[in-house]
N, C-alpha and C positions, 0 to 999 in steps of 0.2 A: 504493500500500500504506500510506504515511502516514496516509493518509484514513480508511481502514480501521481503522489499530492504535487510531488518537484517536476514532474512533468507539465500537470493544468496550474498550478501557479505559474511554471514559466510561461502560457500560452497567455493565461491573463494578462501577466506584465508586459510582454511581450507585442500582444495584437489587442488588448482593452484596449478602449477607447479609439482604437483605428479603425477595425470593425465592429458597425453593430453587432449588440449583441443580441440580436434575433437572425443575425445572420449564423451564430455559434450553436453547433446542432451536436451533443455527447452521445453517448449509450455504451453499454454494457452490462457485463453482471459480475457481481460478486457473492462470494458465498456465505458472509453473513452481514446482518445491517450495521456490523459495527465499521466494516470495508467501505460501506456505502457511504455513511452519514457523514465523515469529515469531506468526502470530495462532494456530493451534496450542498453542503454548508458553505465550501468555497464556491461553488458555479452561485449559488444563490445572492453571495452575500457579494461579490465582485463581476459575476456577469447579470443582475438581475435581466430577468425577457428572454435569455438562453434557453433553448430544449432541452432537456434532460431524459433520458428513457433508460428506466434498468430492466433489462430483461432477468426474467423468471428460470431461464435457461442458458448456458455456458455454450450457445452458438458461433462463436468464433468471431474474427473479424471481417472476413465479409460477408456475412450473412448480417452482420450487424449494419454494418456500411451502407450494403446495398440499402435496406428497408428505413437506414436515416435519410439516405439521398431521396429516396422515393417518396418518402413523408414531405420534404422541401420541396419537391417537384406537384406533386399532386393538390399541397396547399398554395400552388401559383405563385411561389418564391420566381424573383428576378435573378437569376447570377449566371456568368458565363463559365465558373472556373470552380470547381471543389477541391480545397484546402482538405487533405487528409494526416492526419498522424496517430501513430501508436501508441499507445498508452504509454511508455516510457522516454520517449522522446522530449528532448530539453532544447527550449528556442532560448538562448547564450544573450543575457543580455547588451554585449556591446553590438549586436547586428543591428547597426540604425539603418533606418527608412528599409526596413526590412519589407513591407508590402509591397510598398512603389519598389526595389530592385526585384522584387520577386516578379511583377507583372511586366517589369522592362524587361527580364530574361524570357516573359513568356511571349514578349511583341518579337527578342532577335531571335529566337529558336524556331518562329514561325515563318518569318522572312528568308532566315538564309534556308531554311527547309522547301518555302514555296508550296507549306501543307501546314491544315489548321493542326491547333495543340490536341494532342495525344496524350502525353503525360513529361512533364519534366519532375524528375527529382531532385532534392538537396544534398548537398553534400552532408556527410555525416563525419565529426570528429568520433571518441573513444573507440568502441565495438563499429570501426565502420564496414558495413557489409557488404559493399561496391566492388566488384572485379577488376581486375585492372585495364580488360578490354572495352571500359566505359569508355576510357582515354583515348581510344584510337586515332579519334578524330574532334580535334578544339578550335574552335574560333573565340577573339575578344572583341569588345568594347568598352566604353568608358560611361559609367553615369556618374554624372555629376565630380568627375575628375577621378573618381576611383575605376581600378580597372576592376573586369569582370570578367570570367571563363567560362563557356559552356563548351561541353563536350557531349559526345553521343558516340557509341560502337558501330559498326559496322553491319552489322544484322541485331535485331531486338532483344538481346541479354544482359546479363550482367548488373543490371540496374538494382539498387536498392529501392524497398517501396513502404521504408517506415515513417518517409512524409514524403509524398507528392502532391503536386498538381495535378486537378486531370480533367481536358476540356469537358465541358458540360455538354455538347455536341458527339464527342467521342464517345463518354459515358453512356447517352442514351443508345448510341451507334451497337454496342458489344455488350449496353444492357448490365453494365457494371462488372463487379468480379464474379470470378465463376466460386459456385460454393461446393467446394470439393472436401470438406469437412470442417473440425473446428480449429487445427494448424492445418493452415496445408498452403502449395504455394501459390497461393490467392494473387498476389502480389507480381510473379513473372509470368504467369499466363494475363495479366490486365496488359501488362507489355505486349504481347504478343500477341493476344488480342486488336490492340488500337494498332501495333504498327501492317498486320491484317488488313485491316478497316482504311487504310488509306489516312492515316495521323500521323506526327511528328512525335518524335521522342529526345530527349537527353537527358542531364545533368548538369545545374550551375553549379561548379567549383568551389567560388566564390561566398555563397552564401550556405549556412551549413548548420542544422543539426545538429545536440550530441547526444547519443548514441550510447547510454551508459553499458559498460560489460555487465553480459549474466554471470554471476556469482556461484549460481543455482544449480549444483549439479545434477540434481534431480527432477529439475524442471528440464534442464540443458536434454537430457536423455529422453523425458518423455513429447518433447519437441522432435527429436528424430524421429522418433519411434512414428508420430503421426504424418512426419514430411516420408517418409519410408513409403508407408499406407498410402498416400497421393503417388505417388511414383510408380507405383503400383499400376494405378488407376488413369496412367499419362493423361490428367486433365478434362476426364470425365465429372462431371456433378452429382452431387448426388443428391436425391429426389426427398430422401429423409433423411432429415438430422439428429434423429430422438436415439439413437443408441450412440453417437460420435457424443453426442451432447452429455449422455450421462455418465457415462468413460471419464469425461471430462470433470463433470460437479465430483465424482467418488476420488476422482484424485487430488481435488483441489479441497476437497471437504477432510481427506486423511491427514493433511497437513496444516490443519487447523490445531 
């Protein structure tokens, strides 16, 4: 839960008051109210107007994702571009004018592409989980006199997806992530997915995540265990979730 709270207090300080906060959409679940209540108490007390939805069930993250996005879509929300990140993900407070360089990386990745946005990602400091064939290919510019780097691979891998971008045209284009359980890798089939779909892809450099290392050895293990199970399953979905889902609550509930 630590991981948690230092992740949505950095989003608050980080993007309060830049973006509304009815544009700020949470969800998940935890396994008891006591997990719940402090990150609760902060969306409340520092994003008031923010959505919040705890799920009943340990569905994973895009099956979470997808049905926030779908909730923002269906209630006639305006936005061209979906801000995603993982629950442990840390926005660093000296990234100034972090929005506006984020939407100016999403204006040159689209130009020198000469194709709408598909997904850009952030760099990630600590645990960064970015391959090195991200780098293949980099172009720069300048805002506001700092310089800036995007890069993108050569074919659609490698990309990390524990905060992207990801056009709101594309999204509706591939229909979000595929939900292939409750770990599974949601996150390089959306890549592969949008770059499918005729979308642009990369990574800004420049502006960056951090990424804190798992600790967890016992988390660490049953995270393979279930990317194992997808690999398995090359990128099929699957149509029910209620036995991935309870696998899931009995493990996270023994460790309480």
């Amino acid at each position: 839960m630590l991981r948690n709270l230092a992740s949505l207090r950095s989003i608050v300080d980080q993007l309060g008051g830049v973006i509304p906060n009815k544009s700020f959409i949470f969800g998940g679940w935890a396994a008891t109210d006591a997990l719940w209540a402090p990150l609760q108490a902060l969306i409340e007390e520092r994003l008031p107007g923010a959505l919040l939805h705890r799920n009943d069930q340990n569905q994973g993250k895009a099956w979470v994702v997808n049905q926030l996005v779908a909730h923002a879509i269906d209630s006639g929300d305006v936005f061209k571009y979906i801000l995603t990140a993982d629950s442990d993900m840390v926005f660093p407070h000296h990234q100034s004018a972090f929005v506006k360089r984020l939407m100016r990386a999403a204006d040159k990745l689209q130009k020198n592409s000469n194709k709408p946005l598909g997904l850009l990602a952030l760099g990630q400091t600590g645990d960064d989980r970015n391959w090195p064939v991200v780098y293949e290919n980099c172009f720069r510019y300048y805002y506001r006199f700092r310089k800036e780097w995007i890069c993108f691979p050569n074919r659609p891998s490698g990309i990390a997806g524990g905060c992207v971008l990801v056009g709101r045209e594309a999204w509706e284009a591939v229909g979000g992530y595929r939900v292939m359980g409750v770990y599974s890798g949601d996150d390089a089939y959306l890549l592969l997915d949008v770059a499918e779909a005729g979308f642009c892809y990369g990574l800004i450099k420049t502006l960056a995540v951090e990424h804190p290392p798992e600790a967890d050895d016992d988390y660490l293990q049953w995270k393979e265990a279930q990317l194992a199970e997808c690999r398995e399953t090359a990128g099929k979905e699957l149509a029910d979730l209620s036995v991935a889902a309870h696998k899931a609550k009995v493990f996270w509930e023994q460790r309480q």
